[in-house]
C-alpha positions as CSV (number, residue, x, y, z in Angstrom):
1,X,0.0,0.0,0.0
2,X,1.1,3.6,-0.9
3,X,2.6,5.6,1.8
4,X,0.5,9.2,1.7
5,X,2.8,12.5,0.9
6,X,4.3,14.4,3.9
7,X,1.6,17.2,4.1
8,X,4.7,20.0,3.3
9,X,5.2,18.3,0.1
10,X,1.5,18.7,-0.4
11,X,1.9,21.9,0.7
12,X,4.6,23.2,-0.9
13,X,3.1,21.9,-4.7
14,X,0.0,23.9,-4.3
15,X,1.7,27.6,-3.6
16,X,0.4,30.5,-5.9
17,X,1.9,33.8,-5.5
18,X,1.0,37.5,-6.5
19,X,2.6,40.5,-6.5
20,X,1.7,44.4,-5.9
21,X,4.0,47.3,-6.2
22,X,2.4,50.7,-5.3
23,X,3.9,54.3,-5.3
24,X,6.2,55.0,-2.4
25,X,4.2,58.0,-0.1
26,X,7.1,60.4,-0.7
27,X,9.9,61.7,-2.2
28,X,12.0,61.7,1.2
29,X,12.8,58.7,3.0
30,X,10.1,58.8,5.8
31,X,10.8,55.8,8.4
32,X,10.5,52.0,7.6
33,X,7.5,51.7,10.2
34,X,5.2,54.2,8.3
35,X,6.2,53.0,4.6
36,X,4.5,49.6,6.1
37,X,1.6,51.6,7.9
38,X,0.9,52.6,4.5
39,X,1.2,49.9,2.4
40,X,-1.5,48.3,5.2
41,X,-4.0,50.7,5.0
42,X,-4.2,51.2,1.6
43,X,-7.8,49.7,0.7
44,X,-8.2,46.6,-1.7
45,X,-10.3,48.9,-4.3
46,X,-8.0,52.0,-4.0
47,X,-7.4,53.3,-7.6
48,X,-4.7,51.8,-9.7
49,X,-3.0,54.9,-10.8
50,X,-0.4,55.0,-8.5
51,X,0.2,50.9,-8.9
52,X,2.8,49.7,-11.6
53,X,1.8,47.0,-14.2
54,X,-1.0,44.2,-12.9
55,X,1.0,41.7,-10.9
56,X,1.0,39.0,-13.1
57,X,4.8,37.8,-12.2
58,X,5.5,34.6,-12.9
59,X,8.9,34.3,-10.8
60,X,10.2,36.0,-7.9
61,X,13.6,36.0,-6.2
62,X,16.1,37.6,-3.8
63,X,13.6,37.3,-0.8
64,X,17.1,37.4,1.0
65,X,18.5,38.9,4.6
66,X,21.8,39.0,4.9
67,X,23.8,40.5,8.2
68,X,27.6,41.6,7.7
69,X,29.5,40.2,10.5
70,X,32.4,42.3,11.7
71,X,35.4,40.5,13.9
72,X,37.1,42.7,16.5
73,X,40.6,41.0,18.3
74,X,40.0,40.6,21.8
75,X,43.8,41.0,23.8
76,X,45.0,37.9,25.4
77,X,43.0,35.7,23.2
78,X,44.8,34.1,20.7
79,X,42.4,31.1,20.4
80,X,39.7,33.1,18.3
81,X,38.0,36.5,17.9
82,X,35.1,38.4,19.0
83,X,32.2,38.8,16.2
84,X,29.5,41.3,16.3
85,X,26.7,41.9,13.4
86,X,27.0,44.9,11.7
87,X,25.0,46.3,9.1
88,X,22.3,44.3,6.9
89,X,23.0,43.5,3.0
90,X,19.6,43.6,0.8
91,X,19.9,41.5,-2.0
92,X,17.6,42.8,-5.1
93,X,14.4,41.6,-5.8
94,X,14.0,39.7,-9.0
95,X,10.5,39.3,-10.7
96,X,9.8,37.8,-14.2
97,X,6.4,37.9,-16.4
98,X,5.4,37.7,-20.0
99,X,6.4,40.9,-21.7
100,X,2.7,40.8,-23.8
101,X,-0.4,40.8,-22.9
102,X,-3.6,39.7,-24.7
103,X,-5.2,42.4,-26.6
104,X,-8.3,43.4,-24.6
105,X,-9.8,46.0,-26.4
106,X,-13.7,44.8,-27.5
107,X,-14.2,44.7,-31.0
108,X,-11.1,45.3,-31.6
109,X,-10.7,44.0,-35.5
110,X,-6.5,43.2,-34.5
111,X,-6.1,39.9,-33.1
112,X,-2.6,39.0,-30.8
113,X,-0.8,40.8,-28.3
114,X,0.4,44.1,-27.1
115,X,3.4,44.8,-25.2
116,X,3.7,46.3,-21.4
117,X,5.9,49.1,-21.1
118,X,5.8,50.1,-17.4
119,X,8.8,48.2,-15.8
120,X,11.2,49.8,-19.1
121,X,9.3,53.2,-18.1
122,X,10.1,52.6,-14.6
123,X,13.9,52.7,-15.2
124,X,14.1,55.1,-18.1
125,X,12.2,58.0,-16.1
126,X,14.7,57.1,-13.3
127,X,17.8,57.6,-16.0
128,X,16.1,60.5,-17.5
129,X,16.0,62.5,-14.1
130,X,12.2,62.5,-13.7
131,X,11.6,64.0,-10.2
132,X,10.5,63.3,-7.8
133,X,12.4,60.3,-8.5
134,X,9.2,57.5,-8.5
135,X,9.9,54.3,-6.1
136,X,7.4,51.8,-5.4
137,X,6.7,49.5,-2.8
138,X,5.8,45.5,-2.9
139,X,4.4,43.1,-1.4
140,X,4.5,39.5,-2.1
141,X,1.9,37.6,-0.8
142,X,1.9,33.3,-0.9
143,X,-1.9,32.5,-1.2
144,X,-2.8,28.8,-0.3
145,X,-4.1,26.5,-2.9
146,X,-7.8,28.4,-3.0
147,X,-6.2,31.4,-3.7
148,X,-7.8,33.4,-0.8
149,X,-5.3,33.2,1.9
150,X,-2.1,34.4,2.4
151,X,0.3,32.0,3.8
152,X,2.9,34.6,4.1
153,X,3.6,37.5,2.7
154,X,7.0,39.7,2.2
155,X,6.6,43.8,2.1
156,X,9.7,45.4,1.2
157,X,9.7,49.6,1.2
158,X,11.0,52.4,-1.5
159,X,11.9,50.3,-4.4
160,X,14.4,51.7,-7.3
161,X,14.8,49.6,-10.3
162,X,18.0,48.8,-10.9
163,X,17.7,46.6,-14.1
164,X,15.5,45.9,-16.8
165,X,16.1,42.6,-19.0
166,X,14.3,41.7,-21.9
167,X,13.5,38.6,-23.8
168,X,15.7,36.5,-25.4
169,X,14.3,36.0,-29.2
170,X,15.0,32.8,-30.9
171,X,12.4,32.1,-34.0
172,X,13.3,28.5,-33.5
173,X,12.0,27.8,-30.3
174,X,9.3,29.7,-30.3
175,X,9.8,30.5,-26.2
176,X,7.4,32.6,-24.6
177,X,9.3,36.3,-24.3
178,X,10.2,36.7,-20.6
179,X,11.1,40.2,-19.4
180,X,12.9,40.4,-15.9
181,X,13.1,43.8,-13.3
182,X,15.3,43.6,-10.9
183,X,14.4,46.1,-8.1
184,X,17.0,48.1,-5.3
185,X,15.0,48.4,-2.2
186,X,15.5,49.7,1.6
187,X,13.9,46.9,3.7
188,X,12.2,43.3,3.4
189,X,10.1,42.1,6.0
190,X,8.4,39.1,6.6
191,X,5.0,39.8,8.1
192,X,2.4,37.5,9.6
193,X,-1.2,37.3,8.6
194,X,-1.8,39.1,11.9
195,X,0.9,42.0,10.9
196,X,-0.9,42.5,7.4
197,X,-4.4,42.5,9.0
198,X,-3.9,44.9,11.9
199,X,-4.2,42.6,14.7
């Protein structure tokens, strides 16, 4: 008789994610704490005008902490050294989606695709010198398999793109055209359901 899965391997196979990135709440760097404080109080219908693109990511990366450890020489210890942690190191954040999008347009007569401009927009206006200069924060949410509760969620604050990579063409394969943003930020958090709801 078959043994049943481990219920993380269950788990773990039925993971969907989705992604937001709203406009940072100003031009100067206000505190960590009230970055968060709004990125939890802005409401679920709130217009889309200050969002950038729809979310539809298909890979995310660089969820990563990592804490610089400094070593100070202790006297009259010659048998080892004295470490502290210093200062954090934020890795980029990574996301990848389809460059096109399904032409939506109702009656429109042209079948296909159209392109989505707003992560190359992102970057250029940031090159250009467009002030303020615009940053957006994210939050990445893991939603179980019924796609209706987050499992956990990531919110990382003041976002500057750093790269933009487009697809890789090749008429032989006939791959779907990925596009890639990698994005500078200032602070990654993981938050419970209980940080995110206000409890």
């Amino acid at each position: 008789m078959a043994q049943p899965e481990p219920f993380w391997t269950v788990a773990l196979q039925t993971f969907r994610f989705q992604i937001s990135l709203t406009r940072s709440i100003g031009s100067r760097a206000p505190t960590l704490e009230a970055e968060r404080q709004a990125i939890r109080d802005r409401p679920a219908d709130a217009p889309k005008a200050d969002a950038l693109g729809d979310g539809g990511f298909a890979e995310c990366s660089g969820l990563e902490l990592e804490a610089d450890v400094r070593e100070y020489l202790e006297g009259g210890r010659n048998d080892g050294v004295v470490r502290r942690v210093g200062r954090v190191k934020l890795q980029p954040i990574v996301l990848k989606r389809g460059m096109f999008t399904p032409r939506s347009e109702p009656g429109s007569p042209v079948a296909g695709a159209v392109v989505r401009p707003e992560l190359w927009e992102w970057l250029q206006g940031v090159v250009s010198g467009q002030l303020p200069v615009p940053r957006y924060n994210g939050v990445i949410e893991v939603m179980d398999s019924t796609y209706t509760w987050p499992m956990a969620t990531w919110t990382f604050v003041r976002g500057l793109p750093l790269k933009v990579v487009g697809p890789a063409l090749n008429a032989k394969t006939g791959e779907i055209a990925i596009e890639e943003l990698h994005i500078a930020h200032e602070g990654l958090r993981l938050e419970s359901a209980g940080e995110r709801d206000g409890v």
